[in-house]
C-alpha positions in Angstrom: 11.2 4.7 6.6 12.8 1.3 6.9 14.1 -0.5 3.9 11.6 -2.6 2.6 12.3 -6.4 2.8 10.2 -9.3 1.1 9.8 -12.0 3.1 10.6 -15.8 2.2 8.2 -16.8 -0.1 5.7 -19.8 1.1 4.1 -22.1 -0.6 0.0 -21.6 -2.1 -1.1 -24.5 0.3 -4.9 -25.2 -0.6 -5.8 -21.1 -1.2 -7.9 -19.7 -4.2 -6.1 -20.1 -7.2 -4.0 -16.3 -7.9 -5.3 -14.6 -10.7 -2.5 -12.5 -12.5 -2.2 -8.9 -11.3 -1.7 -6.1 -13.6 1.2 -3.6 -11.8 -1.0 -0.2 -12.2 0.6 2.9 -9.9 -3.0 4.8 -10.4 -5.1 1.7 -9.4 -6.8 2.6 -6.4 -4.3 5.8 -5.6 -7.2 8.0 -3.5 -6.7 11.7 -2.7 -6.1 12.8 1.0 -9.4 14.9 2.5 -6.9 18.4 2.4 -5.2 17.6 -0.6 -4.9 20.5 -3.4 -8.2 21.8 -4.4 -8.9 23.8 -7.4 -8.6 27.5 -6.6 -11.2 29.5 -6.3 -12.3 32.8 -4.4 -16.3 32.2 -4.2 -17.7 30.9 -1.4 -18.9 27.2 -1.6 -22.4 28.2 -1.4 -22.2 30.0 -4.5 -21.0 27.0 -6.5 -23.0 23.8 -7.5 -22.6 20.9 -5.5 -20.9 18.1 -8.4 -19.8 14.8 -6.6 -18.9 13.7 -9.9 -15.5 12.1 -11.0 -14.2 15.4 -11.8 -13.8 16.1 -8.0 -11.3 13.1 -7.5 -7.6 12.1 -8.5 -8.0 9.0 -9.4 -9.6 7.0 -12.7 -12.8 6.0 -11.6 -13.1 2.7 -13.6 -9.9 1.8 -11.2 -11.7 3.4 -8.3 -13.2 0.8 -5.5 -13.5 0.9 -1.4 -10.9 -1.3 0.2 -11.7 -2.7 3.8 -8.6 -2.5 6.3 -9.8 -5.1 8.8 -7.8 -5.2 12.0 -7.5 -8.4 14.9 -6.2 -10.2 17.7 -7.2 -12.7 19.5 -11.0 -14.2 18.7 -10.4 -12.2 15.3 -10.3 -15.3 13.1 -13.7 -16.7 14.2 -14.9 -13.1 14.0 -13.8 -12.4 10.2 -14.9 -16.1 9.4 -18.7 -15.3 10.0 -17.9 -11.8 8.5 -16.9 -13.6 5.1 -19.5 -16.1 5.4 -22.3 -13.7 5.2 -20.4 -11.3 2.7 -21.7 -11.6 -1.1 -19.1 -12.7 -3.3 -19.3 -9.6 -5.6 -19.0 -5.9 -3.5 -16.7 -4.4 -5.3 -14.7 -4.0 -2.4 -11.2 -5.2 -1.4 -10.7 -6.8 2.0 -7.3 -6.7 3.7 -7.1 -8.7 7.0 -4.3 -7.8 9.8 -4.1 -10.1 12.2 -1.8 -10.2 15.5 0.4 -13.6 14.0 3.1 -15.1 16.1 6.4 -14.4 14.3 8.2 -17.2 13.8 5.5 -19.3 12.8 3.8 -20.0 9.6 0.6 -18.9 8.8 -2.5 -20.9 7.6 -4.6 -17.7 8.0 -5.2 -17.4 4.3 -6.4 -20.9 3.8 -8.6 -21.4 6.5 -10.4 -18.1 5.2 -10.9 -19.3 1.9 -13.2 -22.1 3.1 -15.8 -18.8 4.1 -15.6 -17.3 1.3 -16.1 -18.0 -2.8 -13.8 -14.5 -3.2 -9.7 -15.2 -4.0 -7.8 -15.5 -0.9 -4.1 -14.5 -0.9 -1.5 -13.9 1.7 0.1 -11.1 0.9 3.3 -10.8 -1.3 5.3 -7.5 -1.4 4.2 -5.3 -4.8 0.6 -7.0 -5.3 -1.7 -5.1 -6.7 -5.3 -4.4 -4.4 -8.3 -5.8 -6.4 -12.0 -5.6 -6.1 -13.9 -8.6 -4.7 -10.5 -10.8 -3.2 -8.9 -11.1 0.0 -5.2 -10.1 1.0 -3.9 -11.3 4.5 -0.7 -9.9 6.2 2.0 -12.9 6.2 3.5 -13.1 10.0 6.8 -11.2 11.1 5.6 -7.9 8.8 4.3 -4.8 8.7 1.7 -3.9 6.0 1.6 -0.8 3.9 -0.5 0.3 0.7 0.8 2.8 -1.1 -1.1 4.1 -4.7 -3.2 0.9 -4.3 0.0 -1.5 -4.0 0.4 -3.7 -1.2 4.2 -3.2 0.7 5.7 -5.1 3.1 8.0 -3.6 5.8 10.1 -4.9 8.3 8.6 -5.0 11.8 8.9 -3.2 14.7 12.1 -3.6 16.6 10.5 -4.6 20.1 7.2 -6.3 21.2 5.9 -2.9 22.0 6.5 -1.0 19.1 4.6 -3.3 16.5 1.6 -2.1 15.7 0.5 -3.4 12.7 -3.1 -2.7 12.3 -2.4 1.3 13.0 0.3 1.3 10.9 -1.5 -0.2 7.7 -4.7 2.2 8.9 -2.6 4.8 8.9 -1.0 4.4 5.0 -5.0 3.1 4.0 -6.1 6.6 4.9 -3.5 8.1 3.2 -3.5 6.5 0.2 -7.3 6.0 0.0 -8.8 8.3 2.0 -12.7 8.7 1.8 -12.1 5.3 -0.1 -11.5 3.6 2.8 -13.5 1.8 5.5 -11.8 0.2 8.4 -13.0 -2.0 10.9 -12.1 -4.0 13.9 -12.6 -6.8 15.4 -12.0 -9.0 18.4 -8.6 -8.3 20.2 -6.9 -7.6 23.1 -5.0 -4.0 23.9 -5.3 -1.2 21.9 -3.9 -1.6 18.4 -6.6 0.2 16.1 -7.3 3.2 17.7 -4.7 5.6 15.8 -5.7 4.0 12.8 -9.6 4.7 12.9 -8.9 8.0 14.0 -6.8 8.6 10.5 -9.1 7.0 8.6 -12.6 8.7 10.0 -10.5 12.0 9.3 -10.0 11.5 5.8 -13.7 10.4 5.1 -13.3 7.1 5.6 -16.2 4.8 7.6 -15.2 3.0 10.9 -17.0 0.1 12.1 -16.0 -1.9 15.0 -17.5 -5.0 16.7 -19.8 -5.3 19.7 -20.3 -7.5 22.9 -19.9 -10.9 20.3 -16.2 -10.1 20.8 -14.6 -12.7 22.6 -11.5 -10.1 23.4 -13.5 -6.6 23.3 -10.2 -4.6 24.3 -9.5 -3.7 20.0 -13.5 -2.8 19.7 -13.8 -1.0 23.1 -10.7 0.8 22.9 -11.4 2.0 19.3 -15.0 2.9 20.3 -13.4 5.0 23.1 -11.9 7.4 20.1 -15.1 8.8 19.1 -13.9 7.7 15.9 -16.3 4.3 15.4 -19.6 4.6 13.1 -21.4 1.5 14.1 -21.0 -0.9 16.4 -22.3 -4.5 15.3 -21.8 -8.0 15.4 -19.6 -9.4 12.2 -22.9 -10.4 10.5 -24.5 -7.2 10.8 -20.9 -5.5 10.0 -21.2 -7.8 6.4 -25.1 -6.9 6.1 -23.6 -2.7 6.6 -20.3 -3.5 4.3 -23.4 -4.6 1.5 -25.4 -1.6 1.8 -22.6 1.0 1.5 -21.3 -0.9 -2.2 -24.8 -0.3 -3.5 -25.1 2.8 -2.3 -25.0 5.7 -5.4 -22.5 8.3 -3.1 -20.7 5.2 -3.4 -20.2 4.3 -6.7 -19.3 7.5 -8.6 -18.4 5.2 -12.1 -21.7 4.0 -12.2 -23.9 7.7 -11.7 -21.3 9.2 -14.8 -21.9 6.0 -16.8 -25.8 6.7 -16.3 -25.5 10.1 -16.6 -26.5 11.2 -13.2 -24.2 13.2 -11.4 -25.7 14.4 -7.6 -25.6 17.6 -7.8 -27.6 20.4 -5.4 -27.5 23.9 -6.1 -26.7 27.1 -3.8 -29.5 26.6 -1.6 -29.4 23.7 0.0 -25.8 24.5 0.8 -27.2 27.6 2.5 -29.2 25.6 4.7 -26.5 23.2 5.8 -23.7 26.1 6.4 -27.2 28.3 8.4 -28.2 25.3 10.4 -24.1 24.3 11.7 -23.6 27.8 12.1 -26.7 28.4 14.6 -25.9 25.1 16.4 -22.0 25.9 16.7 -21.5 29.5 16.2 -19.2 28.5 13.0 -19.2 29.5 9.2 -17.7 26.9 7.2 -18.9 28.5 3.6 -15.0 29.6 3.0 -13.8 26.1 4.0 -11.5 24.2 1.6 -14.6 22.9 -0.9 -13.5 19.3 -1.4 -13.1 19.1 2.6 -16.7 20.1 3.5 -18.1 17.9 0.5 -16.6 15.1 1.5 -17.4 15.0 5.0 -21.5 16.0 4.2 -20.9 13.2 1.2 -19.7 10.8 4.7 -22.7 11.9 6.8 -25.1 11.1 3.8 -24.0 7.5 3.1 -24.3 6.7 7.1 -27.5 7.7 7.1 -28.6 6.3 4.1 -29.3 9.1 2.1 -28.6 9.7 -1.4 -30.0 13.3 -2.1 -28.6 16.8 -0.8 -32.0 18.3 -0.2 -33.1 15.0 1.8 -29.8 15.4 3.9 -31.1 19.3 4.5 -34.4 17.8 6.3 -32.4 15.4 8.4 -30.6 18.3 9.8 -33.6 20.0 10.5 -35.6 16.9 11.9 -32.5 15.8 13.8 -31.3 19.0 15.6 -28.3 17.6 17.1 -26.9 16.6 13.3 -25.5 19.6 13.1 -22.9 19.5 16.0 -22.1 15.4 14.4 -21.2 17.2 11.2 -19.3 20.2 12.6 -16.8 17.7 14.7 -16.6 15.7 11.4 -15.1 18.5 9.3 -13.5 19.7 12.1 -11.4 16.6 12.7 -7.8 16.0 11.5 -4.8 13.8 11.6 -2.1 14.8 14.2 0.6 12.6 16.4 3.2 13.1 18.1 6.9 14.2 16.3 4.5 14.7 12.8 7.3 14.8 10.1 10.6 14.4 12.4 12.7 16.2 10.2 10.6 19.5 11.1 12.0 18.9 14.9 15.5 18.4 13.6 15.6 21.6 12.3 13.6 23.2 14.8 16.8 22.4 17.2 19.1 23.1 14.7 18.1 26.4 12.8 15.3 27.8 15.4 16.1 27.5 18.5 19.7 28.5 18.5 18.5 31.6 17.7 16.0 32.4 20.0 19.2 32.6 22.7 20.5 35.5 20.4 20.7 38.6 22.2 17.7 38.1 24.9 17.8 38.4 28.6 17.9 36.2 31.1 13.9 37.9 32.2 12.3 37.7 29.0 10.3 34.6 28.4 10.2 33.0 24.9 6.7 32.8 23.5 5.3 30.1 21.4 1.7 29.6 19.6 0.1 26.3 17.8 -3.4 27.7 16.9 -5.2 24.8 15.3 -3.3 22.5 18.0 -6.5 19.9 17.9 -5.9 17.4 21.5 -2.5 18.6 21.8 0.5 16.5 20.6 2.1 19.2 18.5 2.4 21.6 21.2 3.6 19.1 23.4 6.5 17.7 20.8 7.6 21.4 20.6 7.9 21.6 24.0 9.6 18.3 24.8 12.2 19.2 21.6 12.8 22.2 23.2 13.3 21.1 26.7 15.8 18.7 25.0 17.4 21.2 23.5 17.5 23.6 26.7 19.8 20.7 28.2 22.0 20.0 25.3 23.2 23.4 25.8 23.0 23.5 29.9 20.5 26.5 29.5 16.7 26.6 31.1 15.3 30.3 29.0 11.8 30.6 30.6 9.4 30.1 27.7 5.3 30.0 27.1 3.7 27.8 25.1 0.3 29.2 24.0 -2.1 26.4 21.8 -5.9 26.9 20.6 -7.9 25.0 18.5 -12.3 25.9 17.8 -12.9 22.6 18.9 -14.0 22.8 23.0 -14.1 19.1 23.0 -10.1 18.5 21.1 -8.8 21.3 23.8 -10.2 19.4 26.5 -8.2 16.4 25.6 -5.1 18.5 25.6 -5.4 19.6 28.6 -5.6 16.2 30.1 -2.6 15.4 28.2 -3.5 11.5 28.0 -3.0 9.5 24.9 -3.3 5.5 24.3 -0.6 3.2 24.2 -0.5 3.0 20.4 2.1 6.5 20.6 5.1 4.2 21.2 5.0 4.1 17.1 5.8 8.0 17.6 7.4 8.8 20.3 10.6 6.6 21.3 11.3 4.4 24.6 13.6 7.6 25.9 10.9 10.4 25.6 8.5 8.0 26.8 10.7 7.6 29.7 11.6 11.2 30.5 8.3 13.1 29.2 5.5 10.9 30.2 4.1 8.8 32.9 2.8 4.9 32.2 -1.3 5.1 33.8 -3.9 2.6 33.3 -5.6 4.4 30.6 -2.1 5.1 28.8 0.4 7.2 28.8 0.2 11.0 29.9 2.5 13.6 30.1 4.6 14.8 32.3 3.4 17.3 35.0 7.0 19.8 34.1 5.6 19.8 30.6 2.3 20.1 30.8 2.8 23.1 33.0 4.3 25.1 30.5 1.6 24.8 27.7 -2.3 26.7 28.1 -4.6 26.0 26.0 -7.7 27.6 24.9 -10.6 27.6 22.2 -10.2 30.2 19.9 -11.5 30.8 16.4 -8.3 32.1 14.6 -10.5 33.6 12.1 -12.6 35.5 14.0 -10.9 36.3 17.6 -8.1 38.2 18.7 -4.8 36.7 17.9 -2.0 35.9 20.5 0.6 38.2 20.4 4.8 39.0 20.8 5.0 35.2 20.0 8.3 34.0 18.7 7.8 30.9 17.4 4.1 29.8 15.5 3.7 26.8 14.2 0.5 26.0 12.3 1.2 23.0 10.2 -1.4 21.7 8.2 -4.4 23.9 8.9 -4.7 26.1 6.5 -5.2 23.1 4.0 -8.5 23.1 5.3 -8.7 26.7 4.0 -10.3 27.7 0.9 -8.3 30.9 -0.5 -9.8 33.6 0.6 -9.9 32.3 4.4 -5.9 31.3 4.1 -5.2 35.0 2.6 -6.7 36.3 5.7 -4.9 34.2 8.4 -1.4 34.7 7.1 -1.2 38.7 7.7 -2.5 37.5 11.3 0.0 35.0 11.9 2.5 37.7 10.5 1.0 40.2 13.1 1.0 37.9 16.1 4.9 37.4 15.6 7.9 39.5 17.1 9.9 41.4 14.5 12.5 38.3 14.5 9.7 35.7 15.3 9.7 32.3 12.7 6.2 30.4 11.5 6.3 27.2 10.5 3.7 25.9 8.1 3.2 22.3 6.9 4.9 20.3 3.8 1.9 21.2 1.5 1.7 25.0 2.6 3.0 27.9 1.4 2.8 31.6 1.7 1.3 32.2 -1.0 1.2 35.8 -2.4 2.7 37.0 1.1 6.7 36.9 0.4 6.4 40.6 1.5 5.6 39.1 4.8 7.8 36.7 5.1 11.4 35.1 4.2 12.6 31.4 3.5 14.7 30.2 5.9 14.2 26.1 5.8 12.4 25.1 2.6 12.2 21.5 3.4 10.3 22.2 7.4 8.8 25.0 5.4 9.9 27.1 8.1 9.9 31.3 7.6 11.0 34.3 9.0 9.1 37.7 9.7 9.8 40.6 7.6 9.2 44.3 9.0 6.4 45.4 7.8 3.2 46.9 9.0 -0.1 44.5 9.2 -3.0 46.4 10.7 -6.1 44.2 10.9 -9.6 44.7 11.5 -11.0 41.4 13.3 -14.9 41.5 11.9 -15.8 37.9 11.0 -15.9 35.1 8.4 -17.9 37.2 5.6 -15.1 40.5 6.0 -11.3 40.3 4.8 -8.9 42.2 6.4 -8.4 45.7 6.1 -5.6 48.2 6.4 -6.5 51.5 7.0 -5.3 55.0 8.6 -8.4 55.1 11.0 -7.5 52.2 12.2 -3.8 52.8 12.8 -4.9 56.2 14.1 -7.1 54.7 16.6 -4.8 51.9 18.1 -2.1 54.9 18.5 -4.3 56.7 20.6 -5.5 53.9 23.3 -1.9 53.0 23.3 -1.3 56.7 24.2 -4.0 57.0 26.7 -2.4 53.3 28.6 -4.1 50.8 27.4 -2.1 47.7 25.8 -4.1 46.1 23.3 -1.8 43.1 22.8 -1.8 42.4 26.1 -5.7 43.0 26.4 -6.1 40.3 23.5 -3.7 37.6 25.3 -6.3 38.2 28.3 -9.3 37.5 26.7 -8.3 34.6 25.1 -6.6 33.1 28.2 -9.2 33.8 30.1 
């Protein structure tokens, strides 16, 4: 990240008075959606449903929504008649980015305070976000928030790579996750649309607003993500912004003070896990427990309901809320070159290797199960391609990706991603891996040749196999225990006897150092040990088992011709 740099400081002009902020490193600091979870081995159905304070990181009495509100052109008149019909007293914290012309100064923060009886501040590096006031990004800066603290960075180096209303999106879902709502407003181009997409995977709420845009290309891009809740004029945004502080999923501090915690017991969970599974032909009872509460906790407050067993009848009065909520807990973060250093090494410590001692004939193999619409098996393949030239080679390789989600691997395939992934991927890779359309940027026709993807539940179906190279970075945080004990002896068996897996920065192996060795602890990147891993593919509600029938029965339909790896490539391919 780029040094941070404060910016001259300006002069109050006619804004609300500042109130003195109290530094606090815990105020407002949220947990992210696949964050650490207490361990346990039951099924979520078997445990009672406790949305209490208990479940979160942070001290409720500190705990609030903020607002990330995002703009262009026609923005200010649009967040004007927002404020104007906003009650004073929410609870909330608004932070306004706005497209500002860099070498000018900004009145922003002044004309907004005539809308509004809230505080209204431009921001300064290191304040402090509080409930019920008003923060707006100073011009020439990016905006950050970081444990509830508001940073300012240094802006992009060209025109096209400043996004500022992704990039503070992006660190509000981080930081805040189901704590955060974020909207957008009028605007031209496309800045938004990576940020919703972060924030609606960590829990938040999008809203974005309708034909009273004067610029709809913000709103209409970001509504092009799947990723927008409502879509309403800025009145009817404020009138939604009002419902959702009152409502009791909402404020968490208020149902402990009162002594009522919403809780639901075993069967109502039942019913929700039944009712996804018959619509989607997925089990999510061994699913990471804070991921699958927070999401139903999500669907609840959009639909105005405060009670567990009222949310049960919804599903079953409203058949096709059961697909809504298996593509919410189904979705995740991703972009392009996630964690750059991982790449580095990739070049450096895994690739080398994979020229050791192979033939010219024998293609390299590599898997990214969980690979959602696509961009980490496409960064794989682009770092590799670059490496391939470094060292005047071209080793035929495979790139194999599968994800449960029909609609994610659909994307992929198309290989076309908005304008907002210059923030990822730099001006020469855009140059040399992707091709400028109207709709964005796609890639390349050489690269997307060399990746197939296909649905696949890696739970359930056949794994790919003889794969040298698997990366599944940050799936298995979705995992509850017992589901991530299950996938790793598959992973292990899908590999060649010298094949690497690479997890993500908050995985492990677990109990499974028999399995495999450390060879980068920072990329989290291991090595397979010899070692027999016989499993029996038989579901969600199984584990895996190793036994001597089994062995015994693979040996003999190898002997009689049959190649069962090769028979389970096939049916997933096909």
């Amino acid at each position: 990240m780029a040094k941070r740099q404060s910016p001259d400081k300006r002069p109050s002009r006619n804004v609300k008075k500042r109130v003195p902020l109290k530094e606090s490193p815990s105020a407002g600091k949220g947990g992210k959606s696949a964050g650490p979870v207490k361990s346990s081995s039951k099924p979520l159905s078997s445990r009672v449903l406790d949305l209490q304070p208990a479940e979160q990181d942070r001290p409720y009495e500190k705990t609030f929504l903020i607002v990330g509100i995002g703009a262009s052109a026609g923005g200010l008149e649009a967040f004007t008649m927002l404020l104007k019909n906003l009650p004073p007293h929410t609870g909330m914290a608004f932070v306004l980015v706005q497209h500002l012309a860099p070498t000018k100064d900004s009145i922003l923060a002044e004309l907004l305070a005539k809308a509004t009886s809230m505080p209204v501040r431009e921001v300064e590096d290191g304040m402090t976000v509080e409930p019920d006031h008003v923060y707006v990004i100073p011009p020439n800066t990016a905006l950050a928030v970081f444990h509830g603290v508001l940073r300012l960075l240094p802006r992009g180096e060209t025109p096209a790579q400043h996004m500022p209303v992704d990039s503070f999106f992006r660190s509000l879902a981080e930081d805040q996750g189901q704590n955060a709502i974020g909207i957008i407003l009028s605007g031209t181009g496309s800045d938004g649309s990576l940020g919703v997409q972060a924030i609606k995977a960590e829990g938040g709420i999008v809203l974005a607003q309708d034909g009273s845009a004067k610029y709809d290309g913000m709103p209409r891009s970001a509504v092009a993500t799947g990723s927008v809740d409502y879509v309403l004029s800025p009145e009817k945004i404020a009138a939604e912004l009002k419902r959702i502080s009152r409502h009791p999923l909402t404020t968490f501090h208020t149902a402990v003070k009162t002594g009522l915690p919403i809780q639901a017991g075993e069967d109502h969970l039942n019913k929700i896990f039944m009712r996804v599974r018959t619509a989607t032909g997925v089990d999510f009872t061994y699913y990471k427990q804070a991921t699958v509460l927070r999401r139903i906790h999500r669907r609840m407050l959009l639909h105005k309901i405060d009670a567990l067993e009222h949310y049960v009848r919804y599903l079953q009065e409203n058949p096709a809320e059961a697909g809504i909520l298996y593509q919410d807990i189904l979705i995740n973060v991703t972009s392009f070159f996630r964690d750059p250093e991982t790449f580095t090494s990739l070049k450096n410590v895994v690739f080398p290797r994979f020229l050791e001692n192979r033939s010219s004939d024998s293609p390299l193999r590599v898997w990214v199960p969980g690979c959602s619409t696509g961009e980490e098996a496409y960064s794989i393949a682009m770092c590799f391609s670059e490496f391939s030239e470094e060292r005047g080679v071209s080793p035929p390789i495979q790139f194999f990706a599968s994800d449960i989600d029909e609609a994610a691997i659909e994307k992929a395939r198309q290989g076309l991603y908005p304008d907002n992934i210059v923030q990822d991927v730099s001006p020469e890779r855009l140059r040399r891996f992707f091709i400028r359309t109207e709709q964005g940027y796609q890639i390349s026709k050489p690269i997307r040749e060399l990746c197939v993807f296909a649905r696949q539940n890696l739970i359930k179906d056949p794994p790919f196999s003889k794969m040298d190279l698997i990366s599944c970075r940050n799936l298995m945080i979705y995992f509850g225990p017992l589901l991530q004990k299950k996938v790793l002896p598959i992973l292990h068996y899908a590999l060649n006897p010298s094949g690497y897996l690479m997890l993500g920065r908050s995985e492990s192996i677990g109990e499974f150092a028999n399995l495999y060795s450390l060879v980068d602890k920072n990329s989290r990147i291991f090595s397979k040990k010899t070692s027999a891993t016989l499993l029996h593919f038989d579901g969600e509600r199984a584990p895996i088992r190793e036994k001597a029938d089994v062995k015994k029965k693979a040996e003999g339909q190898a002997a009689g011709g049959t190649d069962i790896q090769k028979e389970a490539d096939s049916i997933i391919l096909s």
